[in-house]
C-alpha positions in Angstrom: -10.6 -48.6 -70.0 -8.9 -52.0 -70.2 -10.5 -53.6 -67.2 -14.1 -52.4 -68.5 -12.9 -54.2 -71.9 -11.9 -57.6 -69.8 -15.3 -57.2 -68.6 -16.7 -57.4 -71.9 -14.8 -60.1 -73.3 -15.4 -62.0 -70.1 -19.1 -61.8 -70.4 -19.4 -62.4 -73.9 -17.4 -65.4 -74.9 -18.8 -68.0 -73.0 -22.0 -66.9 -75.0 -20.3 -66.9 -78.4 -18.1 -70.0 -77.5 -21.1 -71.9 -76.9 -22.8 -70.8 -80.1 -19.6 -72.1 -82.1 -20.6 -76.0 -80.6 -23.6 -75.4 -83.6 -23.4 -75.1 -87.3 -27.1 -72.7 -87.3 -29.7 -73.8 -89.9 -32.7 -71.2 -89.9 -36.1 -72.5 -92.1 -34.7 -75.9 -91.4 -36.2 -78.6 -89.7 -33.6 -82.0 -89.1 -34.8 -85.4 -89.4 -33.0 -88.3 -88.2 -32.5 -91.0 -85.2 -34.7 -89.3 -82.3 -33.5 -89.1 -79.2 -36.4 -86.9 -77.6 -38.6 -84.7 -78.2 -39.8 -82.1 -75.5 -43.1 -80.0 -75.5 -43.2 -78.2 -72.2 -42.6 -74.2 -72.2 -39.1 -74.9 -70.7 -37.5 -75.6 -74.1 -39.3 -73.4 -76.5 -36.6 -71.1 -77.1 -33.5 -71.6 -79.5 -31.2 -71.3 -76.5 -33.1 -74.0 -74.2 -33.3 -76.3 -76.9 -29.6 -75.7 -77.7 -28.6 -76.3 -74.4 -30.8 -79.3 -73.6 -28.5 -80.8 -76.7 -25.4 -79.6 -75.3 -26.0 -81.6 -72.1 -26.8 -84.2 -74.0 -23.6 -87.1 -75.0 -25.8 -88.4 -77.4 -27.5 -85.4 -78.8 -26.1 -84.7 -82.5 -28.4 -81.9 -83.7 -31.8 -80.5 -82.1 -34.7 -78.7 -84.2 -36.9 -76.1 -82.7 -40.4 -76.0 -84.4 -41.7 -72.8 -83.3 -45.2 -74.1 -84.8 -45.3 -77.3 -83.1 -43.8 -76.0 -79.9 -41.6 -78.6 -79.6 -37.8 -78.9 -79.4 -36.5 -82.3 -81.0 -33.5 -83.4 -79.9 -31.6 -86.0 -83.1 -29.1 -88.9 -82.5 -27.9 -88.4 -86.1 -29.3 -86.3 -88.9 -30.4 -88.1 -92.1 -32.1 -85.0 -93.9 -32.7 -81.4 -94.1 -36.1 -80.2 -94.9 -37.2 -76.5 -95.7 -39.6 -75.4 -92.6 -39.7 -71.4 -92.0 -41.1 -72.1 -88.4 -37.8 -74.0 -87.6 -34.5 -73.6 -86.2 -32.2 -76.1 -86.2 -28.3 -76.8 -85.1 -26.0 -79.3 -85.7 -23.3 -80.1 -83.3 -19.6 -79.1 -84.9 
């Protein structure tokens, strides 16, 4: 019984350790200093986009429009606007 709850905790931090690197903002779309903005299929999910920002030095926050199909990638965040076909993060 403890190994199979090793297992478990094994597995499943990395996932929620990564998910602590982002304060989550759902309806939100970020505005800010644009790094790059991405369009291809590749980064239409919350966790591609997140993780595109994660491997990114300069990446300060990313925005997924789920509308747009596009995962935005932010130097710096300068505003916060209401958009329920948007997920954002912001690096902690």
């Amino acid at each position: 019984m403890k190994n199979i709850l090793l297992i478990v905790l094994a597995t499943a931090l990395p996932a929620f350790a990564a998910d602590m690197n982002f304060t989550p903002k759902a309806d939100i779309s970020l505005s800010g200093k644009i790094a790059t903005v991405k369009t291809s299929k590749k980064y239409r999910t919350v966790e591609a986009c997140q993780a595109f920002c994660t491997s990114r030095t300069s990446c300060a926050a990313f925005t997924l429009d789920t509308l747009k199909g596009s995962c935005t990638l932010l130097k710096s965040v300068t505003k916060e606007t209401v958009n329920t076909k948007a997920i954002s993060g912001i690096k902690n």
